[in-house]
C-alpha positions in Angstrom: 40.5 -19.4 25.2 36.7 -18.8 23.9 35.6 -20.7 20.4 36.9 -20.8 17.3 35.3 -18.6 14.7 32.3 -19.6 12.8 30.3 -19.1 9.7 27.0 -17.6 10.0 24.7 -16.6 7.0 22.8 -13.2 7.4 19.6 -13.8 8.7 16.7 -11.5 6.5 13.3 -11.2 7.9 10.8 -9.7 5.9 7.6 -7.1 7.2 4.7 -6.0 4.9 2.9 -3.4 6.2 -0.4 -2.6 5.8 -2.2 -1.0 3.2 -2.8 2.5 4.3 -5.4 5.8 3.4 -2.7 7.9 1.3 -1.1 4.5 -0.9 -2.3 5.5 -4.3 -3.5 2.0 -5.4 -5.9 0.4 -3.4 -4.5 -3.1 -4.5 -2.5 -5.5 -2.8 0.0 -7.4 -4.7 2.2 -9.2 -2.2 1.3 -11.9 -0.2 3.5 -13.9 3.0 3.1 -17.6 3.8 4.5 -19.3 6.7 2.8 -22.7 7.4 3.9 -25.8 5.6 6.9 -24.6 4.4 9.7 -22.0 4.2 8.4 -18.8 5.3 8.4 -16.8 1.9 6.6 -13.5 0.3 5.1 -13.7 -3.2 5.2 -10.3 -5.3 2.1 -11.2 -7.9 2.1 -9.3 -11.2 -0.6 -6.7 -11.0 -1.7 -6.8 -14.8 -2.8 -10.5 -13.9 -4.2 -10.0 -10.2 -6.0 -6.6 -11.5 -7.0 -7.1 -15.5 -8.4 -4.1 -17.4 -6.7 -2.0 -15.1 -3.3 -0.7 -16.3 -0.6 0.0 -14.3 2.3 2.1 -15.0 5.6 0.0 -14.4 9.0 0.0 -16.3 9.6 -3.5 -17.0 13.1 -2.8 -17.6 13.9 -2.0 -14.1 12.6 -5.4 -12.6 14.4 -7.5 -15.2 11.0 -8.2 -17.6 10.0 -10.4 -14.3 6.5 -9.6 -13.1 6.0 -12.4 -10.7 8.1 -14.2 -8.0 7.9 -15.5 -5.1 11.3 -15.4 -2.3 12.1 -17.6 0.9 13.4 -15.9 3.9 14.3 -16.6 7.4 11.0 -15.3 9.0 8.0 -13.3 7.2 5.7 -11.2 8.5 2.5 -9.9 7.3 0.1 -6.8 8.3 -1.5 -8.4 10.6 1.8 -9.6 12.7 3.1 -6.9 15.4 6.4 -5.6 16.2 6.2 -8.1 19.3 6.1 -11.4 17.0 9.6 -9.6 15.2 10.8 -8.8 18.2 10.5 -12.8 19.9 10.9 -14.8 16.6 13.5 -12.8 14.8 15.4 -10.4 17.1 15.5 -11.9 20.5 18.2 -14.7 19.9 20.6 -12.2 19.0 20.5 -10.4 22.5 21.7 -13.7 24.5 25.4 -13.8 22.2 26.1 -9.7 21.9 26.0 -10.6 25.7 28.8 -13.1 24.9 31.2 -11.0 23.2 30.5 -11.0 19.7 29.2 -8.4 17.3 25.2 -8.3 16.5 24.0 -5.5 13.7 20.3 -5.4 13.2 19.0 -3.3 10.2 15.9 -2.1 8.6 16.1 -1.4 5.3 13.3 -0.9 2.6 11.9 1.9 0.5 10.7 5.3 2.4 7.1 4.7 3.7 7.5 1.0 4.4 7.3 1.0 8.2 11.2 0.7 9.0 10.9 3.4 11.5 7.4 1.8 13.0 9.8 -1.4 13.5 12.6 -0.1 15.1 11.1 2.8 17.1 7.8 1.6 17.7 4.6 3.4 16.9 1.0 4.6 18.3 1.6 2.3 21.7 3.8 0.0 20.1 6.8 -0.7 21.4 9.6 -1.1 18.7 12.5 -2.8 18.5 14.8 -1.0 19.7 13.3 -0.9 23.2 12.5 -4.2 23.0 16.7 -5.2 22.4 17.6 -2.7 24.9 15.4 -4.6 28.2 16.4 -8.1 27.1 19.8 -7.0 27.0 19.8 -5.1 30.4 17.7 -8.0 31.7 20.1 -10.7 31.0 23.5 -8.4 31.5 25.5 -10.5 34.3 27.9 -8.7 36.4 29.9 -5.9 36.1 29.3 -4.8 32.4 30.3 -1.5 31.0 27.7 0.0 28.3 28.5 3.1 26.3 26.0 4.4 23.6 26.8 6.5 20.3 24.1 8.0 18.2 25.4 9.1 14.7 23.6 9.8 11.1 25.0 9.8 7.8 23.7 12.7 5.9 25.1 13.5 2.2 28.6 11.1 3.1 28.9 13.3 6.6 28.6 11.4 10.0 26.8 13.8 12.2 27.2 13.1 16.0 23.2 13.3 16.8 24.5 13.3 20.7 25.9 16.8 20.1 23.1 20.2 20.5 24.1 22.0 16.8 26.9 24.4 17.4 28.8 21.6 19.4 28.6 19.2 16.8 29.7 21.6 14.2 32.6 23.0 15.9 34.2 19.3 16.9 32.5 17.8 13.1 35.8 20.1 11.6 33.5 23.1 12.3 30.8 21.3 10.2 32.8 20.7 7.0 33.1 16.9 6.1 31.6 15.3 9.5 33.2 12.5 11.4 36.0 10.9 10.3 35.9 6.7 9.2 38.8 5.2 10.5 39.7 1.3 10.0 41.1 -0.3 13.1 42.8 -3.2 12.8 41.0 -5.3 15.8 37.7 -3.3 16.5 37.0 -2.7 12.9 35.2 0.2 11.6 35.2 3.1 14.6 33.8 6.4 14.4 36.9 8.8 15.5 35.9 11.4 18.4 32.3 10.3 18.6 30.5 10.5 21.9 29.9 7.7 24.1 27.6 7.8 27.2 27.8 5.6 30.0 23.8 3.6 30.0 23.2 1.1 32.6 19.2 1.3 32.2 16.8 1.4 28.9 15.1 4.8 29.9 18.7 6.3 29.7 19.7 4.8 26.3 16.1 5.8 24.7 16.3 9.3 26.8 19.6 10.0 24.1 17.8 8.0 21.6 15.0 10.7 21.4 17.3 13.6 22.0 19.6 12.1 19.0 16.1 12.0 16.9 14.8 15.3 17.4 18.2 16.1 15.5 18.1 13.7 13.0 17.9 15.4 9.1 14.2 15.1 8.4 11.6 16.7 6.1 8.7 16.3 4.9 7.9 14.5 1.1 5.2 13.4 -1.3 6.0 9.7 -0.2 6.4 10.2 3.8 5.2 12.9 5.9 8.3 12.3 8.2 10.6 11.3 5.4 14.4 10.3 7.0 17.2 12.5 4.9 20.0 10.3 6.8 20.8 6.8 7.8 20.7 6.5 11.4 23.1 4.4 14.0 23.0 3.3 17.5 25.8 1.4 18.8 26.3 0.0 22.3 29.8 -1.1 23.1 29.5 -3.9 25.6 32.8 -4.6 28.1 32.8 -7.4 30.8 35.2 -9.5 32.5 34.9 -12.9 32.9 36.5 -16.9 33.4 37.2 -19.0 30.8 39.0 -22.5 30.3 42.5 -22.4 29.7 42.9 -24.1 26.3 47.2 -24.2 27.0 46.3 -25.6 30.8 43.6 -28.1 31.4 41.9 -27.6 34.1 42.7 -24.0 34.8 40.8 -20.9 33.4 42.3 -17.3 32.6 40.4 -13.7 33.4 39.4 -12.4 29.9 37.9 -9.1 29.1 34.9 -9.3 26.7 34.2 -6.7 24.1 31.3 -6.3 21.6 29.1 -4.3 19.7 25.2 -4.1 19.2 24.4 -1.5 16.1 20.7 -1.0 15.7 20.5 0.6 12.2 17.6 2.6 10.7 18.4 2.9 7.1 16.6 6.2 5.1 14.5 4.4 2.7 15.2 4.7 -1.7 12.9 6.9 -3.7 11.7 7.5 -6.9 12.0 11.2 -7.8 9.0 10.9 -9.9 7.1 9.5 -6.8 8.3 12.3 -4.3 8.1 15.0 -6.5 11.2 16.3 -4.7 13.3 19.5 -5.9 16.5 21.9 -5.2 18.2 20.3 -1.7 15.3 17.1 -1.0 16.3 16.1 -4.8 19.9 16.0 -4.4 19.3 14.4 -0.4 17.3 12.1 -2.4 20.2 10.7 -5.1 23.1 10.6 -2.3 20.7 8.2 -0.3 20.0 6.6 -3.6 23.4 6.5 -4.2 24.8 4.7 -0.6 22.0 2.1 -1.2 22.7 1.3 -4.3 26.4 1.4 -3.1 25.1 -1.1 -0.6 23.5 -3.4 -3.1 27.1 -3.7 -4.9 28.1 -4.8 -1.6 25.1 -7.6 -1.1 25.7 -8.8 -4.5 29.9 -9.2 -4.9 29.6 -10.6 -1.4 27.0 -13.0 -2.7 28.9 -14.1 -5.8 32.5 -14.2 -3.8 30.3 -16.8 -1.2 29.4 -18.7 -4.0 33.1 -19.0 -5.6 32.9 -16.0 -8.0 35.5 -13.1 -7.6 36.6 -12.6 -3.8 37.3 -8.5 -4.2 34.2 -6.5 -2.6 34.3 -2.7 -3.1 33.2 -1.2 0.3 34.6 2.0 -0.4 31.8 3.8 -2.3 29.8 5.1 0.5 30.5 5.6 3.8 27.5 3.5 4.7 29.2 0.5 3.4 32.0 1.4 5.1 30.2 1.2 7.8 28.8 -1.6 7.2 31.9 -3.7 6.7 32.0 -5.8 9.8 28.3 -6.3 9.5 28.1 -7.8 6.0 31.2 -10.5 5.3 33.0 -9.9 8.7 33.2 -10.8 12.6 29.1 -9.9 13.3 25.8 -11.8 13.6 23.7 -10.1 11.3 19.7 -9.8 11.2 18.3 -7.6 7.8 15.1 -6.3 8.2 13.6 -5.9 4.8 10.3 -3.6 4.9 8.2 -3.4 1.9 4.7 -2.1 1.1 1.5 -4.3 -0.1 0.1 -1.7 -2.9 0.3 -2.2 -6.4 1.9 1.2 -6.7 5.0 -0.3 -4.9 5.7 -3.2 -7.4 9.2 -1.9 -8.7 10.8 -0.6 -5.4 9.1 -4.0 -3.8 10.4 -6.5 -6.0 13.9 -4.6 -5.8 13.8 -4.8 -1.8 13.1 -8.4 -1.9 15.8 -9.1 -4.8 18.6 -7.8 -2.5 17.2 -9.0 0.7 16.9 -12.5 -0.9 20.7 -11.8 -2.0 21.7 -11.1 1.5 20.7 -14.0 2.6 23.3 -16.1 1.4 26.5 -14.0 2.8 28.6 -15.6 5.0 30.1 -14.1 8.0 32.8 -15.6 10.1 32.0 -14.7 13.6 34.0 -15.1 16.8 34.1 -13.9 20.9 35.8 -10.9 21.0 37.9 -11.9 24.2 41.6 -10.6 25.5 43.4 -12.0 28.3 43.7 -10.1 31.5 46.9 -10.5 33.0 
């Protein structure tokens, strides 16, 4: 009954956006290539690209390495739009959530990289999101059961972002500590007492995905106008019934309920505090998201040394987010990264860091398989 469980790597697509008015170098210093080859993106060093023009950058934190050049699964530069992501990177992952097993998609990246452009779309753009939503509606068969949850992780708290305020804070433990992270033993990380809405159509699912927004933690900084304070998640649980062969009885099948989960993921992007210029309360927001990524880039890197026969013991316990996370990254789930950096010169640092972990995603293994139980 259903197939055997397999190992996938993490797929890692790459977006540069475009230079833009407010980027305080004019001076682009990463470059994508595609044809010929493995799709890659090449970070140049901007002392060499830019001579008699010095730029500030603590060599220490990219590892005295001021050139490099990273292959990836798909790359896209500013000239590509979210459609091209969409068909090339995010589409084959709609046809086997549909299936019964697990698909996270995330954007990560440093704050002002275009994450949110990607996944919510932008200026006439449709994003990502939307995009997921009507292939999967399109291609749903029969009687299948969707139900959304919209949550954010804000300073370690899971917020329910389907709750108005004073709702939320009287069932988040009347606001102190948020949701509750609970392990179970076949569905994996759940969210306890979250709410789920029944969605059959996309208008419904981005109706509560623009409700859920408007209370998302966000404020403004010297880096992003509309700087994200939280990491936010969408999840559709998928149900359906279905035939399958009988692997005890040849010739016979057996009713089986199918179960997944898509989790569309749009991570708050790291900061420098000297580059925000942040204070008080968007100082310390700043550091805990800081912290969770950084949490998360243990995680990419044990898994990627435990893959490659080093130590097998990864530490997702540091952040909730990796909590979160632990399905997608080593466990039962098809999983696409979306890296995001920026082109400027001013970026270099958080740019080659962004790259270095994406690059290290790449080669985690997860060993996925249907999520089916027999009806009797």
């Amino acid at each position: 009954m259903g197939r055997k469980a397999e190992s996938f790597h993490v797929k890692v697509a790459v977006r540069v956006r475009p230079l833009l008015k407010h980027d305080k170098e004019q001076r682009e210093v990463v470059s994508v290539s595609s044809d010929g080859g493995a799709p890659s993106v090449t970070v140049v060093d901007p002392d060499k690209a830019f001579p008699g023009k010095k730029q500030e950058i603590d060599y220490l934190r990219v590892d005295y390495v001021r050139e490099r050049a990273y292959e990836f699964d798909h790359v896209y530069g500013p000239g590509d739009d979210t459609g091209r992501v969409f068909r090339e990177a995010v589409r084959p992952m709609v046809d086997v959530v549909l299936e019964g097993v697990n698909v996270t998609i995330f954007a990560y990246g440093q704050t002002g990289s275009g994450k949110t452009h990607t996944m919510l779309g932008h200026r006439g753009e449709t994003g990502v999101m939307r995009l997921t939503l009507a292939e999967m509606f399109g291609k749903a068969k029969g009687a299948c059961r969707f139900l959304v949850s919209f949550v954010e992780l804000y300073n370690e708290e899971i917020r329910d972002l389907l709750l108005d305020a004073p709702i939320r804070a009287h069932v988040d433990h009347g606001g102190q500590g948020g949701l509750d992270l609970r392990e179970d033993p076949v569905r994996g990380p759940c969210i306890a007492g979250v709410t789920e809405v029944a969605a059959n159509e996309v208008d419904e699912v981005m109706s509560l995905l623009a409700a859920g927004n408007g209370r998302r933690t966000q404020e403004s900084t010297r880096a992003n106008s509309e700087s994200s304070r939280s990491h936010a998640v969408l999840q559709i649980a998928i149900e359906s019934s279905d035939k399958v062969p009988s692997r005890k009885r040849e010739g016979q099948v057996v009713k089986v309920k199918r179960t997944s989960k898509l989790s569309m993921i749009d991570l708050a992007g790291s900061e420098r505090a000297a580059e925000t210029r942040n204070s008080g309360a968007r100082l310390q927001e700043g550091a805990r998201i800081n912290r969770s990524l950084l949490a998360l880039g243990n995680v990419i890197n044990a898994l990627r040394k435990a893959n490659g026969g080093g130590p097998s013991y990864v530490n997702f316990r540091d952040s909730k987010l990796t909590r979160l996370l632990k399905d997608s990254l080593g466990g039962n789930c098809r999983t696409l990264m979306l890296a995001h950096v920026g082109p400027s010169s001013s970026s270099f640092e958080e740019t080659l860091n962004t790259l270095k972990y994406a690059h290290r995603a790449r080669a985690i293994k997860n060993s996925v398989k249907e999520n089916l139980r027999k009806i009797d």
